[in-house]
VEXDREN-2710 file (C-alpha; in Angstrom, 1 decimal):
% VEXDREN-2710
k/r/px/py/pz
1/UNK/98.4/79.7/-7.2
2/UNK/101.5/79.8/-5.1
3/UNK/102.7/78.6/-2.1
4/UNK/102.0/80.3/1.3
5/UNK/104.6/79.6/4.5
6/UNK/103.0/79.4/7.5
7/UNK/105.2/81.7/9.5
8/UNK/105.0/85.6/9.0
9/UNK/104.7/88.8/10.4
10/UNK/103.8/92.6/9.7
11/UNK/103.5/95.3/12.3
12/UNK/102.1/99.1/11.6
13/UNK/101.6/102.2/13.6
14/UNK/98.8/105.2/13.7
15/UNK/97.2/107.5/15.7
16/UNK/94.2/109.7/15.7
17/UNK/93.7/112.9/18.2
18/UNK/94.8/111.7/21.8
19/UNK/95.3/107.8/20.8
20/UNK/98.3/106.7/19.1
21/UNK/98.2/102.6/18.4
22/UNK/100.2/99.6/17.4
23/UNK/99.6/96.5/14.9
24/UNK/101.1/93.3/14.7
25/UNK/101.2/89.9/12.9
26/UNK/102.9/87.2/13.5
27/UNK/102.6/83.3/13.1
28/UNK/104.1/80.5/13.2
29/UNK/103.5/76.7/11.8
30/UNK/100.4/74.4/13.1
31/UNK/98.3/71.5/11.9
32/UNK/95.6/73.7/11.6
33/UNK/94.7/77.4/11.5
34/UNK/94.4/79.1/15.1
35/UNK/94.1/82.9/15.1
36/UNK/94.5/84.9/18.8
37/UNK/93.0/88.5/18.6
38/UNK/94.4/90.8/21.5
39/UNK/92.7/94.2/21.7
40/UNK/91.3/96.6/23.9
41/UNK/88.0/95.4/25.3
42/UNK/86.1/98.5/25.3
43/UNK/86.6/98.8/21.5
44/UNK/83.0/97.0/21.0
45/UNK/83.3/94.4/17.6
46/UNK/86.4/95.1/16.6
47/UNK/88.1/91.5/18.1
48/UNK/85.2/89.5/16.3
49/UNK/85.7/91.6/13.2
50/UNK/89.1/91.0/13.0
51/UNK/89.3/87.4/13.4
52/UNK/86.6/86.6/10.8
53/UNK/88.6/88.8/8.2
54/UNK/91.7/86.8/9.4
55/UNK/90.4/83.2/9.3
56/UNK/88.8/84.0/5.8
57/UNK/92.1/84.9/4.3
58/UNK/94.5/82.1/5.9
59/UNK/94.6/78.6/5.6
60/UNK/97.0/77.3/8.6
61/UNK/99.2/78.6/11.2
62/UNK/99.1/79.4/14.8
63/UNK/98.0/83.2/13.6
64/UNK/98.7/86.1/17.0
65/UNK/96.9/89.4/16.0
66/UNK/97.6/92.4/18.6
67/UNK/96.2/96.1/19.2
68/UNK/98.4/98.2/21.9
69/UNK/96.6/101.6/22.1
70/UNK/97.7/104.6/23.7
71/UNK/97.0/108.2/24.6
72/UNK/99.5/110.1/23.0
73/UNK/99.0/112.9/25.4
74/UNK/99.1/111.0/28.2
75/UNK/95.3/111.5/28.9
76/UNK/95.3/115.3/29.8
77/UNK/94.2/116.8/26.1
78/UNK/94.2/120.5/24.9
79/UNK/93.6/123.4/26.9
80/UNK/90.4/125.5/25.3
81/UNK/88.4/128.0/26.3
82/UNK/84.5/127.9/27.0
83/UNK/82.8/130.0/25.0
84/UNK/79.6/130.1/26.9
85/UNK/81.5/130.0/30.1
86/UNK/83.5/133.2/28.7
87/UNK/80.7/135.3/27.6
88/UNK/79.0/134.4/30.9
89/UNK/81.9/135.6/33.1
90/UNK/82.3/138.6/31.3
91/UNK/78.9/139.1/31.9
92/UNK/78.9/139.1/35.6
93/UNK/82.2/140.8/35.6
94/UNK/80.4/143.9/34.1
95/UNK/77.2/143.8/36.0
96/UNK/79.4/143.8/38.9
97/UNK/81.6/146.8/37.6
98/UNK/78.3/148.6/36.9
99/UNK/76.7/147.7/40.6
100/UNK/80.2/148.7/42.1
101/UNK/80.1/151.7/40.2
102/UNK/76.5/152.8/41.4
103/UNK/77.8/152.0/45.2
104/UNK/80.7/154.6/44.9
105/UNK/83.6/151.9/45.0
106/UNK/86.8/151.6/42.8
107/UNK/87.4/147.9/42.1
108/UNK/90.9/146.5/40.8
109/UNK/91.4/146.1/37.6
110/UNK/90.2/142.6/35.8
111/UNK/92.9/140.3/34.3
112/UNK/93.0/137.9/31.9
113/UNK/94.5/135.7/34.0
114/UNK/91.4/136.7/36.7
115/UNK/89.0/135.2/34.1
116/UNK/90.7/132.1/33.1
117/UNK/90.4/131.5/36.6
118/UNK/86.6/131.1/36.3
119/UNK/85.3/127.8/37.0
120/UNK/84.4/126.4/33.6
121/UNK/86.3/129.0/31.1
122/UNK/89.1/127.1/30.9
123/UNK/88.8/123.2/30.0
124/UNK/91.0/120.5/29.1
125/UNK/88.8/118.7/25.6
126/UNK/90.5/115.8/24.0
127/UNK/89.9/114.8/20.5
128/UNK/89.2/111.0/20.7
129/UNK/87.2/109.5/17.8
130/UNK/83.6/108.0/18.8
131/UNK/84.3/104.7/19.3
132/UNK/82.7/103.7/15.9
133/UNK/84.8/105.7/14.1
134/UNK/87.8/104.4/15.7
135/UNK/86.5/100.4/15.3
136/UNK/85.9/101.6/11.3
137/UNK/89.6/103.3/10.9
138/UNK/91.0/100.2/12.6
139/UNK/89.6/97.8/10.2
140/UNK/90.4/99.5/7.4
141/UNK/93.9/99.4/8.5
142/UNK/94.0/95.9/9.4
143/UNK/92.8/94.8/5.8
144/UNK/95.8/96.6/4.9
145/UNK/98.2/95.1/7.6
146/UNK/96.8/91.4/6.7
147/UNK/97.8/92.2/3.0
148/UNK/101.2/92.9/3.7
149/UNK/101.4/89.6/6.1
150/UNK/100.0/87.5/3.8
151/UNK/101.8/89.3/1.0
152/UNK/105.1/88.1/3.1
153/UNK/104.1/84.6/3.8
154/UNK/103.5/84.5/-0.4
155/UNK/107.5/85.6/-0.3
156/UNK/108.5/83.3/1.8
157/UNK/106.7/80.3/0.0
158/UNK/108.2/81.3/-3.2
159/UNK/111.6/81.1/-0.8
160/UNK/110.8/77.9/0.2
161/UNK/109.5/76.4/-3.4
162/UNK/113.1/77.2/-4.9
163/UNK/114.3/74.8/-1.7
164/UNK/111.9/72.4/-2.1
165/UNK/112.7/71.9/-6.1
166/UNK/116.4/71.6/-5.4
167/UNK/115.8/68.5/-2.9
168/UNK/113.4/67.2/-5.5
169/UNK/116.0/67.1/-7.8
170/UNK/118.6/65.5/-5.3
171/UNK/116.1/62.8/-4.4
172/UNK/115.4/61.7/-8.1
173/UNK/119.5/61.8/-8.6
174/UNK/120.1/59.8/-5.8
175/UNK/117.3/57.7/-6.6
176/UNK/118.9/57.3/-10.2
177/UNK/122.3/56.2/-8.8
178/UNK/120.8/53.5/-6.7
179/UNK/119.3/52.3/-9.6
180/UNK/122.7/52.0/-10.7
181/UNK/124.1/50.7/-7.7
182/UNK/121.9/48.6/-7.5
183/UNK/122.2/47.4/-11.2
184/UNK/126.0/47.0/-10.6
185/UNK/125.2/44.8/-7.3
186/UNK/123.0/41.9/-8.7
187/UNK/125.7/39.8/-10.1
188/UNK/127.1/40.0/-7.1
189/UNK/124.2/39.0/-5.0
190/UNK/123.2/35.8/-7.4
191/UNK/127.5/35.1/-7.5
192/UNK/126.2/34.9/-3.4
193/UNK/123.4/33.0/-3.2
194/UNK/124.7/30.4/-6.0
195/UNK/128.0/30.0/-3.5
196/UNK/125.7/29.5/-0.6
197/UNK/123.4/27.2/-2.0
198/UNK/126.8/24.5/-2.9
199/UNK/127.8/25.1/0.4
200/UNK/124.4/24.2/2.3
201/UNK/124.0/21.3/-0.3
202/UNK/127.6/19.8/0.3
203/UNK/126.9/20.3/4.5
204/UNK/123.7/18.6/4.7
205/UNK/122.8/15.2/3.8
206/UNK/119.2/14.2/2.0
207/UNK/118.2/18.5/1.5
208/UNK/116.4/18.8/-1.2
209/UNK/118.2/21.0/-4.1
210/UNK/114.9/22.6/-5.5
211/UNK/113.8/23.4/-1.3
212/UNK/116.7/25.0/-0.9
213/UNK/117.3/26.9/-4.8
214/UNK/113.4/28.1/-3.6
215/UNK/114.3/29.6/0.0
216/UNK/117.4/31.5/-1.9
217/UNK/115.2/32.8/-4.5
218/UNK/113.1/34.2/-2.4
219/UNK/116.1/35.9/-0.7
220/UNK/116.8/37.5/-3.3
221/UNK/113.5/38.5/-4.3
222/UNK/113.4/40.2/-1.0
223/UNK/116.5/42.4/-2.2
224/UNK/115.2/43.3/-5.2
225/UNK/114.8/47.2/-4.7
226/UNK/112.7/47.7/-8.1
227/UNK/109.1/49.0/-6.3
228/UNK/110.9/51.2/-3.8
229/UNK/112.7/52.9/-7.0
230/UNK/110.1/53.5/-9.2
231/UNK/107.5/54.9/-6.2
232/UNK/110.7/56.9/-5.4
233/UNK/110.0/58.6/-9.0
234/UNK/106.5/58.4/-8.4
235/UNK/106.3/60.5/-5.7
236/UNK/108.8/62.9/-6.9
237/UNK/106.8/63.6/-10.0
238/UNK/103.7/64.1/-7.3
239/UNK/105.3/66.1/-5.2
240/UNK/106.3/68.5/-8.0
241/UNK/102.6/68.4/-9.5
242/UNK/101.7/70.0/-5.7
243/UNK/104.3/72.9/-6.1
244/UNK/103.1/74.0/-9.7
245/UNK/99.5/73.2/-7.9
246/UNK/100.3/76.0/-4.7
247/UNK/97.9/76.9/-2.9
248/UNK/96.7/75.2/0.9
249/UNK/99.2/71.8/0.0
250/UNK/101.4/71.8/2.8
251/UNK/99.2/68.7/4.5
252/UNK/99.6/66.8/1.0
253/UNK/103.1/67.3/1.2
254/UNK/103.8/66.2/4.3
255/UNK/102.1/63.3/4.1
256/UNK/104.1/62.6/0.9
257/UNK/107.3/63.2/2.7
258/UNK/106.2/59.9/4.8
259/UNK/106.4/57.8/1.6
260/UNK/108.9/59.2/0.7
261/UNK/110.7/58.3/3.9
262/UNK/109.0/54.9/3.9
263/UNK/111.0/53.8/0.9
264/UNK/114.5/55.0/1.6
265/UNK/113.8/53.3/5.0
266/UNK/113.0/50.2/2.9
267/UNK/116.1/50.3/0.4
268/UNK/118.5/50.9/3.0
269/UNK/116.6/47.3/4.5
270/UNK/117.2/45.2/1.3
271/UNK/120.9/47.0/0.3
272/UNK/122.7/44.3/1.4
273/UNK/125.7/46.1/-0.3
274/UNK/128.2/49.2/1.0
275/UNK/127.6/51.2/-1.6
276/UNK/123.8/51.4/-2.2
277/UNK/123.3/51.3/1.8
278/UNK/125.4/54.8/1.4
279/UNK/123.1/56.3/-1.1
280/UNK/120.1/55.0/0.8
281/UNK/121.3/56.8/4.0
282/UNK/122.2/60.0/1.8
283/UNK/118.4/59.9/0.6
284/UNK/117.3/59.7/4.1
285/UNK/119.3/63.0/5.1
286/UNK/117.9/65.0/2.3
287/UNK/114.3/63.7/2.7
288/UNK/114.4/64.4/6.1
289/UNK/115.9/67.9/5.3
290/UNK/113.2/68.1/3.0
291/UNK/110.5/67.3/5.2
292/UNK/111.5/70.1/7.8
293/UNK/110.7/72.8/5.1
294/UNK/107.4/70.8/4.2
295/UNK/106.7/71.8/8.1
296/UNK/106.3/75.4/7.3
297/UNK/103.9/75.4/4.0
298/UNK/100.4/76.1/4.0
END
C-alpha cells in the first residue's frame, strides 16, 4: 500500500442539453474524515449518494465535494414547431379560405410568418435529462472525479514519503553523533564529579565520603543519555516499518513523532555539555520539521 496525503483536489466540467455543470474536490488535513456535499437540492439522492461513495474511499481529511449547475441557454431552449398545432392551423386556414370562397370574398394571402404566429405552433422545448438520468450521469462522473482526487492525494504521499525518509535518515545521523558526543563527553563528566566530590569533602567537616561518592553517582547516572539513544533508533526503525506499511498511518505517525520529540527533549535535559546540547537542539528542528509533514498523511 502507499501513503495517501490528506490534502487534494480535482475539478471537471460537463453538460447535457440545456445544463452545463461543475465538479470539484478539495481537502485539506483533519483528525478525522469529514466530507461536505454541496449540490442542487432538487437533484433527489444524488448528495446521499455521493457522500457514501466518498467516505467509503477516504480515510481522513476535511473532504468539500461541490455541484454548480447551470443552463447553458440561459433557460429559454430551442425554438420548434408543433406539429399538431401546425397541421391544425393549416386546417382552419383552409376551411376558412373555402368558407370565404363560397361568401364571394378575396382574402390576403397567408404567410408563413401569419402561421408561426398561431398560438401553440411555435414553442420553445428544452432538452433537460429526467432527473434520474441526470442523478445517474452525475455519479458516474463523480466515480471518475474521486479517482483522479484520490489518484492525486496517492502522488502527493509518494511526495511526502521521499521527505519523510530523508528526515529519517537525518534523525538516526544525528542520533549517531550524539552517541559520539556523548561517548567523547564522559571522561569529562566523571573528571567533574571526581573534582567536586574532593572539594565538598575538603569544605565540610564529618560528611561521609561513601554519602557523598552515592549522591554523585547518581548524578551522573541521571546524564547518562543511553535509553534516550537507543529508543531514538527504535523509533526510527518503526517509523520506517509504517512507510513501507502505507496505507491509513498518518495517526501512528504522529503519535510516533511525540516520542520522538520526547527524547530529544530529554537529551538536550541531561547534555550537560556544548556540543551534544547542539546536536540535541538540531534533532529537535528536524523532528519538528518532520512532524509538520506527518500532519498531512492519511
Amino acid at each position: 500500500m502507499v501513503l495517501h496525503s490528506m490534502t487534494g483536489f480535482a475539478s471537471g466540467q460537463d453538460g447535457e442539453g440545456a445544463l452545463a455543470w461543475i465538479w470539484d474536490i478539495r481537502s485539506v488535513n483533519a483528525k478525522g474524515l469529514d466530507v461536505r456535499v454541496r449540490v442542487p437540492d432538487w437533484l433527489e439522492g444524488l448528495e446521499n449518494e455521493i457522500k457514501k461513495r466518498a467516505t467509503k474511499s477516504l480515510g481522513r481529511g476535511n473532504v468539500t465535494i461541490g455541484l454548480r449547475l447551470s443552463r447553458a441557454d440561459d433557460g429559454k431552449g430551442e425554438l420548434q414547431i408543433n406539429a399538431a398545432a401546425m397541421t391544425a392551423a393549416l386546417a382552419a386556414i383552409q376551411q376558412t379560405q373555402a368558407a370565404a370562397t363560397e361568401a364571394g370574398l378575396d382574402l390576403a394571402p397567408v404567410r408563413a410568418t401569419d402561421i408561426l404566429q398561431i398560438r401553440g405552433v411555435l414553442e420553445q422545448v428544452s432538452h433537460e435529462a429526467k432527473t434520474e438520468d441526470l442523478v445517474t450521469q452525475l455519479l458516474s462522473e463523480f466515480d471518475s472525479l474521486l479517482a483522479d482526487f484520490i489518484n492525486m492525494r496517492s502522488n502527493e504521499g509518494a511526495a511526502l514519503e521521499v521527505v519523510l525518509s530523508a528526515q529519517l535518515e537525518r534523525i538516526e545521523s544525528l542520533s549517531q553523533e550524539a552517541a559520539q558526543r556523548a561517548a567523547a563527553r564522559d571522561p569529562l563528566i566523571k573528571e567533574a564529579l571526581r573534582a567536586n566530590l574532593a572539594r565538598v569533602l575538603d569544605q565540610s567537616d564529618g560528611a561521609d565520603p561513601d554519602r557523598v561518592a552515592q549522591e554523585l553517582a547518581m548524578i551522573a547516572v541521571k546524564a547518562d543519555v543511553t535509553e534516550e539513544l537507543d529508543r531514538l533508533k527504535a523509533h526510527v526503525a518503526a517509523a520506517r516499518k509504517l512507510l513501507g506499511q502505507g496505507g491509513l498511518v498518518g495517526r501512528k505517525l504522529d503519535f510516533l513523532m511525540q516520542e520522538f520529540n520526547r527524547e530529544a527533549n530529554t537529551l538536550c535535559s541531561k547534555a550537560q555539555n556544548a556540543a551534544l546540547t547542539e546536536v540535541g537542539l538540531e534533532l529537535k528542528t528536524v523532528i519538528d520539521q518532520m512532524r509538520e509533514q506527518v500532519q498531512n498523511i492519511e
